[in-house]
C-alpha positions in Angstrom: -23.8 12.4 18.0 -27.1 14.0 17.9 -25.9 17.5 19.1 -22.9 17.4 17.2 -24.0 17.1 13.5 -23.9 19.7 10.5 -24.4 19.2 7.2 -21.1 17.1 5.3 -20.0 20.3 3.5 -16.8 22.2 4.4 -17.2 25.3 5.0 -20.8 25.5 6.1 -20.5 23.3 9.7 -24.2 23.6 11.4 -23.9 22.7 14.8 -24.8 23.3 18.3 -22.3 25.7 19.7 -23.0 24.5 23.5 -22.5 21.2 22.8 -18.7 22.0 20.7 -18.2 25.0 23.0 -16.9 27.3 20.2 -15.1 25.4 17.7 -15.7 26.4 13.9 -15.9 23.3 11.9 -14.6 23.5 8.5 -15.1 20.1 7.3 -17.7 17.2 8.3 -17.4 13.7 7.3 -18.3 10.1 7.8 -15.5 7.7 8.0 -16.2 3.8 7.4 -17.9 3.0 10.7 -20.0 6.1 10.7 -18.2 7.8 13.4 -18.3 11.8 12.1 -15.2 13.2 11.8 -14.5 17.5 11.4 -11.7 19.4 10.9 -11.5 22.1 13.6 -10.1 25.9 14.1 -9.3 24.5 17.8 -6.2 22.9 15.6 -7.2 19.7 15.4 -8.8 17.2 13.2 -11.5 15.4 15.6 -13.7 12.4 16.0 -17.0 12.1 17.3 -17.3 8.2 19.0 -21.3 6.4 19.0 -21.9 7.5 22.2 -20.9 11.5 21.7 -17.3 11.3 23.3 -14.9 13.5 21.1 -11.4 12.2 20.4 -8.3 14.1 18.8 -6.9 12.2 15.6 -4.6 14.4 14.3 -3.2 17.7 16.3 0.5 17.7 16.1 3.4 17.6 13.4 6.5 16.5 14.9 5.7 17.9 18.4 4.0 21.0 17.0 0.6 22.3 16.7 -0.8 22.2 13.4 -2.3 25.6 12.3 -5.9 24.8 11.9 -6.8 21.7 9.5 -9.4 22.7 6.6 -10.5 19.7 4.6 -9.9 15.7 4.5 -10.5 13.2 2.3 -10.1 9.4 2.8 -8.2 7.1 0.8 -10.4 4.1 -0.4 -7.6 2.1 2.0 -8.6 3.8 5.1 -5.5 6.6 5.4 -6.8 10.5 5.9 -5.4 12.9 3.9 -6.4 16.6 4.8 -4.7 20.4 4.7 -3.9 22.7 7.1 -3.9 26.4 6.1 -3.6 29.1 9.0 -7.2 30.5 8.6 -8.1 29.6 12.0 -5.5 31.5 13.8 -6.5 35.1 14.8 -3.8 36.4 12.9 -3.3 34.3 10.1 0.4 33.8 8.8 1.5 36.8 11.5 -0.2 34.9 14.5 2.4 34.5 17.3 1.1 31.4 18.6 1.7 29.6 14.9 4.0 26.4 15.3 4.5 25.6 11.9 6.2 27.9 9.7 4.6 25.8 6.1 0.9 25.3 5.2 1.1 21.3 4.9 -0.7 18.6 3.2 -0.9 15.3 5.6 -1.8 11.9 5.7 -3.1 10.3 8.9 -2.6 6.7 8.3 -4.1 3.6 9.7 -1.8 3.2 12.3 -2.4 6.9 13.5 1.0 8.4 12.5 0.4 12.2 10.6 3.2 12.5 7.8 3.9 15.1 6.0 3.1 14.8 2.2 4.1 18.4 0.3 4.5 21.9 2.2 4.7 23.3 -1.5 1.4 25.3 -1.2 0.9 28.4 0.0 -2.8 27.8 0.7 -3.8 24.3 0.7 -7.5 24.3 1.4 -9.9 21.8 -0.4 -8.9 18.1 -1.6 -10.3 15.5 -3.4 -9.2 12.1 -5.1 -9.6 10.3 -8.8 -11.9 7.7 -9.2 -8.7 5.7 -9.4 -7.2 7.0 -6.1 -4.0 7.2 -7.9 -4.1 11.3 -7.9 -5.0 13.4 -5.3 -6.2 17.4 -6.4 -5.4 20.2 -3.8 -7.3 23.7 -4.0 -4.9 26.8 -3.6 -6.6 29.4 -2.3 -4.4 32.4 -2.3 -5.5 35.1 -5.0 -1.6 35.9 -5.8 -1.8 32.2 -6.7 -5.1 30.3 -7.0 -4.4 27.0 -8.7 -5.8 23.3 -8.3 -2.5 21.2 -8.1 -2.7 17.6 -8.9 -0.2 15.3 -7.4 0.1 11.7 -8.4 -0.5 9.4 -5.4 2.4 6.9 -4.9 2.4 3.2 -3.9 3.8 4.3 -0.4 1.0 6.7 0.5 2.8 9.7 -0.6 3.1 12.4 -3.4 4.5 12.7 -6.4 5.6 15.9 -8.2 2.5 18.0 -8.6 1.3 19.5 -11.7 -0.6 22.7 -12.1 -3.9 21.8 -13.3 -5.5 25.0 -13.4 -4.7 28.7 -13.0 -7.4 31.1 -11.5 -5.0 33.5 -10.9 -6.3 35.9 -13.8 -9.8 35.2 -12.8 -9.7 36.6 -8.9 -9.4 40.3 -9.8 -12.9 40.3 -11.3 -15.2 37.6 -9.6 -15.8 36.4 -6.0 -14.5 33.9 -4.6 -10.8 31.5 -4.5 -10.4 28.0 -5.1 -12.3 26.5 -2.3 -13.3 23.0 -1.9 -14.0 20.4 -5.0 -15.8 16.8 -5.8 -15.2 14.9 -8.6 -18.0 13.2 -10.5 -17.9 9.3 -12.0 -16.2 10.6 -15.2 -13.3 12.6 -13.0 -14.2 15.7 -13.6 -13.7 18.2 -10.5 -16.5 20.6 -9.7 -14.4 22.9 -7.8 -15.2 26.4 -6.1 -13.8 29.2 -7.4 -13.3 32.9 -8.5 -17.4 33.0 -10.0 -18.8 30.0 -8.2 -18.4 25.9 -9.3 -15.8 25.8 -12.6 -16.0 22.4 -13.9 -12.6 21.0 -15.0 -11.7 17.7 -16.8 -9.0 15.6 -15.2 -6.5 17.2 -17.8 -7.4 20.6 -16.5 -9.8 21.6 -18.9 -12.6 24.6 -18.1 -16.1 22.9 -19.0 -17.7 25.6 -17.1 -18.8 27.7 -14.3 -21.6 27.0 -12.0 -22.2 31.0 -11.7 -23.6 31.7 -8.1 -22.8 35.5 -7.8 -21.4 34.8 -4.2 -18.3 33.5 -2.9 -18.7 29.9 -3.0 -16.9 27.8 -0.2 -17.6 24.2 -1.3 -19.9 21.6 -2.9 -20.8 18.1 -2.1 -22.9 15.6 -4.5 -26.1 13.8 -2.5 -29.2 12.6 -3.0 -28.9 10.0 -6.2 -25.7 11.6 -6.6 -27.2 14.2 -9.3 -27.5 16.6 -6.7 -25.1 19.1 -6.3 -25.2 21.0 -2.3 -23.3 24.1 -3.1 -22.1 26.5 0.1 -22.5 30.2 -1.5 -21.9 32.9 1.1 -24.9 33.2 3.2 -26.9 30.8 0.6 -27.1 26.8 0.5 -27.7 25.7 -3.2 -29.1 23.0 -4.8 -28.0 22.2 -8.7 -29.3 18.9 -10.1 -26.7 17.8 -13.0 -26.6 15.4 -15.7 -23.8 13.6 -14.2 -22.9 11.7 -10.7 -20.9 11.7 -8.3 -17.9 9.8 -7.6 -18.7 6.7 -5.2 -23.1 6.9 -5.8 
């Protein structure tokens, strides 16, 4: 795993491009037996195995390609939730070669079966859980309609009706930046990327804050104690130290 390693932030994949031949990694992560796991442009979400050999977990919806997965999260019960917006196709929404005609948000269970869990967004791009687990938050990142939805997680694994938790919209024409990727601290507050960097919301959706960075700002991850906030800004790699945690330190 050695040559295939990047720091656990979406958006900001540091890898060696021999060794992953041209893939753009748009999300890293660790899954329960430390086996790294990345959401890929090649369409795929993959998984890196101790001794370096790469496996496809999730490529395909119902026969068809998925468009190129963004961000994951796991469920505290092992089950992978992630998005799959069509930024990685050449062309976007008009790419010939796009299979699915929604942007979906999935769950890769246990048992290795993807399901669809709401094709409602337009742009799903960065997710991230409650404390609880019992609601799940999914960035929107299109600038005619940049929201964080939250959608109560049911018994079953799935998704309830999802709620707008809050609108950007207004926000895009004047700062950099759409809703990107988000963590939520111990309290449940998100720290989200957005139009004019990290906007801190409560879990009822209201704006503590903005982390200004100037830049557009692709995604955050807490580290260290779990005071330190890793924030992907453009070109830039930030470092914030907060008053507050991160969920799970």
């Amino acid at each position: 795993m050695a040559k295939r390693i990047g720091v656990l932030l979406s958006g900001c994949g540091v890898y060696d491009g021999s060794e992953i031949h041209e893939a753009v990694l748009t999300l890293l992560a660790l899954d329960r037996q430390g086996r790294l796991l990345a959401c890929e442009h090649d369409r795929r979400v993959s998984r890196t195995e101790a001794d370096d050999t790469v496996t496809a977990i999730a490529e395909r919806y119902q026969g068809k390609r998925l468009n190129s997965p963004n961000d994951a999260v796991f469920h505290r019960n092992g089950d992978l939730y992630f998005t799959d917006p069509p930024y990685g196709l050449t062309r976007k929404m008009q790419d010939p070669d796009k299979r699915i005609p929604f942007q979906g948000v999935y769950r890769r269970g246990t048992d290795g079966v993807v399901t669809l869990l709401t094709a409602e967004l337009s742009r799903p791009n960065g997710l991230a859980f409650s404390p609880d687990y019992r609601t799940l938050y999914v960035a929107n990142s299109d600038p005619a309609r940049a929201v964080w939805t939250a959608f109560p997680v049911l018994d079953n694994g799935g998704l309830g009706d999802g709620r707008v938790l809050f609108d950007a919209t207004h926000l895009v024409p004047r700062l950099k930046g759409l809703p990107d990727g988000l963590k939520v601290d111990r309290h449940g507050n998100l720290f989200a990327t957005g139009p004019g960097g990290v906007l801190v919301l409560t879990p009822t959706g209201e704006h503590l804050g903005t982390l200004c960075t100037g830049e557009a700002t692709s995604n955050c991850a807490f580290g260290e104690d779990g005071r330190s906030l890793f924030v992907t800004a453009d070109s830039y790699l930030l470092r914030i130290r907060l008053e507050t945690t991160g969920f799970g330190f």
